[in-house]
Each structure stands twice: as structure tokens, then as C-alpha cells.
N, C-alpha and C positions, 0 to 999 in steps of 0.2 A: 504494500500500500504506500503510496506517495502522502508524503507531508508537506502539505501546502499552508501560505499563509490567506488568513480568512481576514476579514473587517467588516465590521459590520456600525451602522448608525441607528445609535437610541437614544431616547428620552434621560436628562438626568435623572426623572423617577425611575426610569426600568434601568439605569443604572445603577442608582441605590439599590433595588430590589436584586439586583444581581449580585451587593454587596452582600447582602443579608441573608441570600436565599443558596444555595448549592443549586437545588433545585431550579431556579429563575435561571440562574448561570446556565444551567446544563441546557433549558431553552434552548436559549441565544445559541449556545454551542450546538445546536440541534438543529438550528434550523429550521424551530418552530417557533419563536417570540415575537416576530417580525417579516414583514411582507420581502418576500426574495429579492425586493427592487433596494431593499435597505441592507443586502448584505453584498461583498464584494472579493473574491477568490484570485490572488494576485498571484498565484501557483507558485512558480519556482522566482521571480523575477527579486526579490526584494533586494536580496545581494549584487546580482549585476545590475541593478539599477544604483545601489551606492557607487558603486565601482566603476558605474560610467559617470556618475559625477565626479568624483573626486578625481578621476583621466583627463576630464575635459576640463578643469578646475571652475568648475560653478562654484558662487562663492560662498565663502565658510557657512555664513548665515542660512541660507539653502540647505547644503547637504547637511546640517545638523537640523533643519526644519524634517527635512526627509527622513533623516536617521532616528528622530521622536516619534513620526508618523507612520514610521513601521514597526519602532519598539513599543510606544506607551510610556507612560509613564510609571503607573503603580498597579500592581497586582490587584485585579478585583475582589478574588475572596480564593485564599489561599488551602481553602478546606476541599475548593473544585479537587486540587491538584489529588486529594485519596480517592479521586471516583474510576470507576472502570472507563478503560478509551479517552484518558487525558494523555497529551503528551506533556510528558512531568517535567520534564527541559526548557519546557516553553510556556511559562503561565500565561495564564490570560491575562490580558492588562488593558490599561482604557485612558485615555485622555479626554478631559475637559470641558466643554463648549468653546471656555476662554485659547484654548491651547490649540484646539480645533481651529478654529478662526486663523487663530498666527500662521498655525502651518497650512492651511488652505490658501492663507494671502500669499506665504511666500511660494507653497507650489505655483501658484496662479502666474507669477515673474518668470517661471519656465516655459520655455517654448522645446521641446520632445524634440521638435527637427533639428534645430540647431545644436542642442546635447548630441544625437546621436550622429549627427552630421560630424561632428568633430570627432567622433572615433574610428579610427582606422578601420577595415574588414576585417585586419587579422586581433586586432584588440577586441571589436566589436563577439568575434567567434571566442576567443578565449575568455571573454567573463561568461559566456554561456557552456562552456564548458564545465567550469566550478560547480563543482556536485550536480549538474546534467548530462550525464555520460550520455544518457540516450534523448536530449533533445536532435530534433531532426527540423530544420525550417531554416528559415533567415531569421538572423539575431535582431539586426534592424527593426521591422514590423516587430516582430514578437514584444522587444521591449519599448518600441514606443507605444501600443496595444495599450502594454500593460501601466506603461505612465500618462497617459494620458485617461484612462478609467483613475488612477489614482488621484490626477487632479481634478478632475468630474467630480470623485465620490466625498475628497476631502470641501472642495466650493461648493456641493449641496449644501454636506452636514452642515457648513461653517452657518449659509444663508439659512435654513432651519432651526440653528443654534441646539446643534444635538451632541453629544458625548458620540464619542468612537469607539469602541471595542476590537482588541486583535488577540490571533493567536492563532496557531499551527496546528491545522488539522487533517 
């Protein structure tokens, strides 16, 4: 089974409820809290998209907006991590409204073509290489796809003013 990274946007009530609840959490982690349009599957991408920032040197302020916005900030409810089918390596974690916002504005200064324009073919193919032995496609599309839903998913939340939820499933 592949372990992908998930994101998902919710209410700070059903964040709190997620603090509180194992159960609420295990929802969200389910795939059942939230309408499908509020949740977002960036598969294997999250590392070669740091990796292609910090190649093309997007500025600091940026790639540490992106590097929040795929880690989280604080662990939602650490009791998840005893449940059956958690990956125990990867808590769940959640950011903000306020935090949301900032990294939404700053994805939103990214322009995808220009990132990925500036990396070489053969750079572009070895950050998809790292832990993708079996990706098979152009590096290109694939991860501007996947940056460009991330700055989609992050400028919803922010304009809804909802909390973010990640984790590795």
C-alpha cells in the first residue's frame, strides 16, 4: 500500500472536535467528516515539490510557507496515533485559519511554471525519483498538477477561513 499525503479543510469546531474526539479524528481520516471537495490527496509530491523550491531558490519566506503547509503545525490528538491503520510516523497535524491565510497568500506569489520552468529535465526527473522508484510520466505536469491543487486548496481554505488538517495515509 502506498502512503500518500492527504489535506483536508475544516471548521475550527470540527477541529476542536477532532481534538477531543479519536473518534471525530478517525472521520476526517476516513473520509467521512467532510464532503470529498474538502479533502485533497497530494500523493507522493510533497518532497519534490520542497526540492524544487529550494533548486530554483524561491524565497526563504515561501518555501518555509510550503514546508508549514505540508507539515502542520501541532499534532491534533495524539491518542489517534494507538488506533488501528495510523501511520504512527506521521501524526496528524493541523494548522490554523490564521496560519492558513499566510500560507495561502504566500503560495498564491507562486507561479508553478516558472518554479518548474527553472529546473533542469534531468533535476526535474531526479527529485521524482526520491522514494518513487516506480513513478512512470513526466515530472513536469505531475508536479505542477500537484502545486497548483495545493495553491487552489490552500486560497479556498484561507477565503473560507477554515483550519487545515494533514497526514499520511
Amino acid at each position: 500500500m502506498a502512503v500518500t499525503q492527504q489535506l483536508a479543510r475544516l471548521s475550527p469546531g470540527q477541529l476542536a472536535a477532532c481534538r477531543s474526539s479519536v473518534e471525530e479524528l478517525n472521520k476526517l481520516c476516513s473520509f467521512e467528516l467532510l464532503p470529498s471537495s474538502d479533502y485533497l490527496d497530494l500523493d507522493w509530491a510533497p518532497n519534490p515539490l520542497l526540492r524544487a523550491f529550494e533548486l530554483t531558490q524561491v524565497s526563504t519566506s515561501i518555501v518555509v510557507a510550503l514546508q508549514r503547509g505540508l507539515d502542520g503545525d501541532a499534532e491534533i490528538n495524539p491518542a489517534y496515533r494507538d488506533g488501528e491503520d495510523t501511520v504512527w510516523e506521521h501524526p496528524v497535524t493541523a494548522l490554523e485559519p490564521d496560519v492558513v491565510a499566510d500560507v495561502g497568500t504566500l503560495l498564491g506569489q507562486v507561479e508553478p511554471e516558472a518554479v518548474l520552468a527553472a529546473l533542469s529535465e534531468d533535476a526535474a526527473c531526479a527529485l521524482l525519483s526520491i522514494g518513487m522508484r516506480e513513478f512512470d510520466g513526466h515530472p513536469r505536469p505531475y508536479l505542477h498538477r500537484h502545486l497548483a491543487a495545493l495553491r487552489d486548496f490552500y486560497a479556498h481554505a484561507a477565503r473560507r477561513r477554515l483550519a487545515v488538517a494533514l497526514w499520511w495515509d
